[in-house]
C-alpha positions as a LaTeX table, in Angstrom:
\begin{tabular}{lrrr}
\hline
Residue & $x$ (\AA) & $y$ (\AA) & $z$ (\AA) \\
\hline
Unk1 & 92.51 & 138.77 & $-64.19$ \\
Unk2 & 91.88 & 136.17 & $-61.73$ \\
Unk3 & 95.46 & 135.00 & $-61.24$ \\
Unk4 & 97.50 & 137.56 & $-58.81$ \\
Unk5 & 101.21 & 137.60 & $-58.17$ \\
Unk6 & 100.24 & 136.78 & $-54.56$ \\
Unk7 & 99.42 & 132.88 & $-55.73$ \\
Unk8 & 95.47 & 133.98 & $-55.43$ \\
Unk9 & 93.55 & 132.23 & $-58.27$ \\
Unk10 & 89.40 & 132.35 & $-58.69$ \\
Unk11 & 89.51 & 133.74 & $-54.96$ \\
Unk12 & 91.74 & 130.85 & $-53.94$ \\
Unk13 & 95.13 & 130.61 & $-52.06$ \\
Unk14 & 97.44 & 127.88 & $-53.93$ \\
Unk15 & 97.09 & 126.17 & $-50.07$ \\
Unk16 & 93.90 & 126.80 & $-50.20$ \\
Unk17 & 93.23 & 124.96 & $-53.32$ \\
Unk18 & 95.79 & 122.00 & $-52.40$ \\
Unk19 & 93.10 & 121.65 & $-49.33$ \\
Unk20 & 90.24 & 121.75 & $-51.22$ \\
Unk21 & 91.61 & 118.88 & $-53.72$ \\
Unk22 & 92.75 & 116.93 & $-50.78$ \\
Unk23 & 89.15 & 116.36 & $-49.33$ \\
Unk24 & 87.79 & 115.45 & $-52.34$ \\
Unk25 & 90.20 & 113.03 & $-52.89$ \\
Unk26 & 89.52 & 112.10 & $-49.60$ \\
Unk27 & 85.86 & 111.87 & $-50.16$ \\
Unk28 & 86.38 & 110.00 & $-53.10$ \\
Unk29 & 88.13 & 107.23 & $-51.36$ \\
Unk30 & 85.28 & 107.21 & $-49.11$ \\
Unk31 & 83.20 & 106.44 & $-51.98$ \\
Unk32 & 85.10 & 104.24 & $-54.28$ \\
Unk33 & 86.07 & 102.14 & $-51.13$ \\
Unk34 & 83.09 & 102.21 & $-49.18$ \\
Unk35 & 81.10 & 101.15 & $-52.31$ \\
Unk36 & 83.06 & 99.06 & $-54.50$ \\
Unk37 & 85.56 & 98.09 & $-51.74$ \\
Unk38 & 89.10 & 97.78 & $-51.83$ \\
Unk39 & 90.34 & 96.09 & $-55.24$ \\
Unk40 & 88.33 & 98.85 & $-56.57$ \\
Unk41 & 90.48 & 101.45 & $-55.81$ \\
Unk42 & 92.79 & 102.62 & $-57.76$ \\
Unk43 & 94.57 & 106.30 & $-57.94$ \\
Unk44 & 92.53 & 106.40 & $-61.57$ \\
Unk45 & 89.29 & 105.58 & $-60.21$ \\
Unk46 & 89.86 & 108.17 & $-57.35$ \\
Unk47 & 90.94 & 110.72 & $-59.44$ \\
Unk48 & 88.22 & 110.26 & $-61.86$ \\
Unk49 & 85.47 & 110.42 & $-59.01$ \\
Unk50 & 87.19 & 113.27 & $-57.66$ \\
Unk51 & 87.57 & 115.23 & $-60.54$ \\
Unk52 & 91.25 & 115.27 & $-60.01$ \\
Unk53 & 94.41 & 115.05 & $-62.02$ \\
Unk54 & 96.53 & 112.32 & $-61.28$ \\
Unk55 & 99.30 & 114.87 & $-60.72$ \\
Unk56 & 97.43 & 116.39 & $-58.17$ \\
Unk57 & 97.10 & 112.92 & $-56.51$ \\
Unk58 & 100.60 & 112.95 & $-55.36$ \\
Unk59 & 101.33 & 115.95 & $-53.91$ \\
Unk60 & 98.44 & 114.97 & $-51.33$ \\
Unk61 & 98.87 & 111.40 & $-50.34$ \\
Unk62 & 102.32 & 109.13 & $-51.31$ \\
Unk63 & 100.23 & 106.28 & $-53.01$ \\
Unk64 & 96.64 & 104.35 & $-52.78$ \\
Unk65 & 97.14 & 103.37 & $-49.45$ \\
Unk66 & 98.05 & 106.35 & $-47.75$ \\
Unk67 & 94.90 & 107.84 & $-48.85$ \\
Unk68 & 92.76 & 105.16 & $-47.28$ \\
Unk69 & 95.05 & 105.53 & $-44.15$ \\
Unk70 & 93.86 & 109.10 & $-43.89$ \\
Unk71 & 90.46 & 108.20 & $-44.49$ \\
Unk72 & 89.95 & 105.56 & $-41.93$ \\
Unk73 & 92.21 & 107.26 & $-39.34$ \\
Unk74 & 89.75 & 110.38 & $-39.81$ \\
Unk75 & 86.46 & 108.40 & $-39.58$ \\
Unk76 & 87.85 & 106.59 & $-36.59$ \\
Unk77 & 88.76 & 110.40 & $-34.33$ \\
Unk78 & 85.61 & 111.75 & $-35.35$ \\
Unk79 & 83.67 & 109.01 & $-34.18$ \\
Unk80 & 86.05 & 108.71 & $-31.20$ \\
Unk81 & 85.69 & 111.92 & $-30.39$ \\
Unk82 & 82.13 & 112.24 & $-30.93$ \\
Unk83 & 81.60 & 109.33 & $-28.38$ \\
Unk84 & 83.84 & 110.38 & $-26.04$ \\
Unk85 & 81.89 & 113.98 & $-25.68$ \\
Unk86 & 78.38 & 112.16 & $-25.68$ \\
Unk87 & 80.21 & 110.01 & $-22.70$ \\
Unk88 & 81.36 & 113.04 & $-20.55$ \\
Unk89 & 77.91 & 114.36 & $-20.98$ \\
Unk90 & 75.55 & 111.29 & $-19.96$ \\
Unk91 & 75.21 & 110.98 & $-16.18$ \\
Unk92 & 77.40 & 109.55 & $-13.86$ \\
Unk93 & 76.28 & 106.11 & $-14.28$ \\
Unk94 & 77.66 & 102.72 & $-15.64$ \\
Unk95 & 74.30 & 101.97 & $-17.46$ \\
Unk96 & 74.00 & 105.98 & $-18.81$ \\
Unk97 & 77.27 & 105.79 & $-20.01$ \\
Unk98 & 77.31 & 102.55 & $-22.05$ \\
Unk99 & 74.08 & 103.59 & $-23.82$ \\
Unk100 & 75.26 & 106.91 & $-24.84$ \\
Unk101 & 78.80 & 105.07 & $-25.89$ \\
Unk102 & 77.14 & 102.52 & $-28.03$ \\
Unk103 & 74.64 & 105.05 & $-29.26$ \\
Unk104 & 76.76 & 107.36 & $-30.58$ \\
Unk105 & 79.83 & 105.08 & $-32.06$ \\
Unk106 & 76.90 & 102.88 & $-33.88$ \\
Unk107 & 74.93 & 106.11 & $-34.91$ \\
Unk108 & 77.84 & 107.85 & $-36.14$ \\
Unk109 & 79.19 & 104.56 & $-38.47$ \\
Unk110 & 76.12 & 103.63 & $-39.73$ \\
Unk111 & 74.41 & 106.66 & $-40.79$ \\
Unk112 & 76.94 & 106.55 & $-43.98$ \\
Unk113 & 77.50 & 102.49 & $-44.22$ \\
Unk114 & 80.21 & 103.08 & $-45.92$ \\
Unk115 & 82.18 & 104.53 & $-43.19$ \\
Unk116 & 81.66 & 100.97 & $-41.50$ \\
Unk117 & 83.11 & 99.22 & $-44.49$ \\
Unk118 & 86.16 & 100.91 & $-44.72$ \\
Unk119 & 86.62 & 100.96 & $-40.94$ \\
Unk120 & 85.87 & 97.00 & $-40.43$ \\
Unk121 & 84.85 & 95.25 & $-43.44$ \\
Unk122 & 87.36 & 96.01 & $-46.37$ \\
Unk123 & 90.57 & 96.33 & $-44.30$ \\
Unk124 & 90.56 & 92.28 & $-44.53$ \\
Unk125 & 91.99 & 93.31 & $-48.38$ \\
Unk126 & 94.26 & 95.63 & $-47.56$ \\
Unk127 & 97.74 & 95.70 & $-45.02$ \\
Unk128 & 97.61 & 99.15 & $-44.26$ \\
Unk129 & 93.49 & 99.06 & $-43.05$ \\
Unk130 & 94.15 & 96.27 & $-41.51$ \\
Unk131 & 97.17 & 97.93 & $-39.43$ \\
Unk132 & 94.80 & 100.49 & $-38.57$ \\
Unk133 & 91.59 & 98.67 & $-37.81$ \\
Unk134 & 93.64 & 96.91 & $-34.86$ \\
Unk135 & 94.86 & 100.45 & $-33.81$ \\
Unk136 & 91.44 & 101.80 & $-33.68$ \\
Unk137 & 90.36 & 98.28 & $-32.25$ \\
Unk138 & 92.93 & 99.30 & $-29.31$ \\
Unk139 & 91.89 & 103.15 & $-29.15$ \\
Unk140 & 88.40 & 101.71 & $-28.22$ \\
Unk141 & 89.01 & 99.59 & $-26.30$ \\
Unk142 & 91.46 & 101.82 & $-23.77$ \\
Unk143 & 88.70 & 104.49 & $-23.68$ \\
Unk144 & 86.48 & 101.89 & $-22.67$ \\
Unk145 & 88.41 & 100.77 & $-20.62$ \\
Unk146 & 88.78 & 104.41 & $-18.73$ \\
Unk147 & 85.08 & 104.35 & $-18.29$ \\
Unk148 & 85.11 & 101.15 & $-17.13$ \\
Unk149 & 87.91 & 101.61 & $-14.12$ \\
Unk150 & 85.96 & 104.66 & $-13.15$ \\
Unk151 & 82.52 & 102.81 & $-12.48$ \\
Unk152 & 83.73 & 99.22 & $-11.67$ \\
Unk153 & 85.40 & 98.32 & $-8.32$ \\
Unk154 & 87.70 & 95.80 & $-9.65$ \\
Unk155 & 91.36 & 95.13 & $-7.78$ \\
Unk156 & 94.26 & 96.58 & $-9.53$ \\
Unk157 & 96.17 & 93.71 & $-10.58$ \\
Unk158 & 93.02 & 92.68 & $-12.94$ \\
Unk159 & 94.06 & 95.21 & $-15.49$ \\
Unk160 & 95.08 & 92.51 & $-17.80$ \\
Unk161 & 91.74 & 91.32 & $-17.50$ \\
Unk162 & 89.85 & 94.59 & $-17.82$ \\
Unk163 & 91.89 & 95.17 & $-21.11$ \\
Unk164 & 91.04 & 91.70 & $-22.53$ \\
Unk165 & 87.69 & 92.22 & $-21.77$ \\
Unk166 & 87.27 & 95.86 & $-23.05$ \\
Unk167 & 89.11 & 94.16 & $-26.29$ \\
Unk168 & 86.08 & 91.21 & $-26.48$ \\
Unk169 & 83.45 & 93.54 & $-26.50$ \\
Unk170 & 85.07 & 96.24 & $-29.14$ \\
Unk171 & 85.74 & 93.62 & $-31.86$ \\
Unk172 & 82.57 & 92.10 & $-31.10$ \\
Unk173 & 80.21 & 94.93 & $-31.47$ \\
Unk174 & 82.28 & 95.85 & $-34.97$ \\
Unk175 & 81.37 & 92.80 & $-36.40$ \\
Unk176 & 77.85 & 92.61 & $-35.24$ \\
Unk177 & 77.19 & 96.07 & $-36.44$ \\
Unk178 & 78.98 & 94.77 & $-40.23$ \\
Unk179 & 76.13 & 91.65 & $-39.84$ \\
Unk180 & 73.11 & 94.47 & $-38.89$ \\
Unk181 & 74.35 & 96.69 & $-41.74$ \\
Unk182 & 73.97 & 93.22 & $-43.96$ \\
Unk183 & 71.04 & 92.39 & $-42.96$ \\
Unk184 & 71.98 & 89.31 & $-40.92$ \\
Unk185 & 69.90 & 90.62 & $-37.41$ \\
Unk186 & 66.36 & 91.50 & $-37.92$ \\
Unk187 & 66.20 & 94.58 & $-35.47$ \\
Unk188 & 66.30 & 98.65 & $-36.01$ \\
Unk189 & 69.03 & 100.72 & $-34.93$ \\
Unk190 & 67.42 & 101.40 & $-31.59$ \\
Unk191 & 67.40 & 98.08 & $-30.80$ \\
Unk192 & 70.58 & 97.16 & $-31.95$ \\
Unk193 & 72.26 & 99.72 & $-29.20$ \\
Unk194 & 69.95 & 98.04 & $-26.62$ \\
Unk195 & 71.20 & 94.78 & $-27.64$ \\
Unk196 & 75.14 & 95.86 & $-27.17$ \\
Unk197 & 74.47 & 98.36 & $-24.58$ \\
Unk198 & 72.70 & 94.72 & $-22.24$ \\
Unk199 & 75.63 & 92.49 & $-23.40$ \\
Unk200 & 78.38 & 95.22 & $-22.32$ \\
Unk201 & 76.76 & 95.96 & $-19.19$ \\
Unk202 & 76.04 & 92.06 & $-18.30$ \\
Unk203 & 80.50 & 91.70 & $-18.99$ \\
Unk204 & 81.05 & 94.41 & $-17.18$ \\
Unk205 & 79.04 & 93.53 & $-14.18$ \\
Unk206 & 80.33 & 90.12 & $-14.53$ \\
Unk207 & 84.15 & 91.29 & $-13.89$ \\
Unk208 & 84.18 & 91.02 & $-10.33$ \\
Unk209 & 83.54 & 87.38 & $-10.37$ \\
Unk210 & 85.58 & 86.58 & $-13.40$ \\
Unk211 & 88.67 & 88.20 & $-11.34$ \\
Unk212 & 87.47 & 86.03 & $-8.55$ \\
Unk213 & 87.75 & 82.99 & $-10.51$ \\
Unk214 & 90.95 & 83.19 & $-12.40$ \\
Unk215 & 92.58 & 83.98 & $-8.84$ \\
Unk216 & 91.21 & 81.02 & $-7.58$ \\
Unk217 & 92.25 & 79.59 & $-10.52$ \\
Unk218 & 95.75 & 80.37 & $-9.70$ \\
Unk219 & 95.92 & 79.87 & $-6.45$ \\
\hline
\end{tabular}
């Protein structure tokens, strides 16, 4: 028999087997939206490239969109805590740091495209992605700016300004990886983190005398 009275079925826990279809559904939506985008996906065409029931759709995820929730929110920690590690381990230096930053957010979205899409690109068709792009917009943009206070000697009261600037730079660098991916910049990968890794550190150095300026400003 391979069904026990302790739930156990083919070797499997009934948890255990709620898991297992849950990450392939999840995997599905990571193909069906990183592929076809967003008005392609549907709980059928999920199911069907899961090789899931519809049934078993729902007693994973609500509806459509909080299956894409879970899959952008889980792209977006892993690749915020993959960066964050490659961070604490580079040496203590602005330069060092930025590179290994940019190196490892870029590496680890664009070695599966289609984790960029559904990160960047396809939450312009959907409310919920888009709810959660500018949360993981934000989540970038405060680590950065952690690494930034740490490095930069900038006075206090210019937190608004570190934070708009830390803000600048994340959105930017998400939409010129989406161009690279396209095919818009002629460069390789290497190149492109040299690119990013120049521009952030030229901002950066640049916010002593942008703080200068806007007090003058407002004096």
């Amino acid at each position: 028999m391979t069904r026990t009275l302790s739930g156990i079925y083919r070797g499997a826990t009934a948890d255990e087997r709620r898991a297992e279809r849950r990450r392939r559904l999840l995997d599905a939506a990571l193909e069906v939206i990183g592929t076809q985008g967003w008005a392609a996906a549907t709980v059928r065409a999920v199911c069907e490239e899961a090789h899931v029931g519809p049934r078993f759709f729902y007693e994973s995820f609500e509806d459509m969109n909080a299956l894409a929730a879970a899959v952008h929110d889980e792209i977006v920690e892993t690749a915020l805590t993959r960066t964050l590690a490659a961070v604490a381990e580079a040496p203590d230096d602005l330069e060092a740091k930025t590179h290994a930053a940019l190196e490892t957010i870029i590496a680890d979205l664009t070695d599966d495209p289609r984790r960029a899409r559904v990160t960047f690109s396809e939450a312009h068709g959907s409310e919920v992605l888009m709810r959660r792009r500018f949360t993981a917009m934000r989540a970038v943009a405060e680590a950065m700016v952690g690494q930034i206070r740490g490095l930069v000697d900038l006075p206090g009261e210019r937190e608004r300004l570190l934070q708009a600037v830390s803000l600048v730079l994340t959105g930017g660098f998400a939409e010129l990886v989406l161009v690279w991916l396209d095919g818009g910049i002629d460069c390789d990968r290497d190149e492109l983190v040299t690119i990013c890794t120049e521009f952030a550190l030229t901002t950066t150095e640049s916010l002593p005398r942008l703080s200068q300026r806007l007090s003058t400003r407002r004096g």
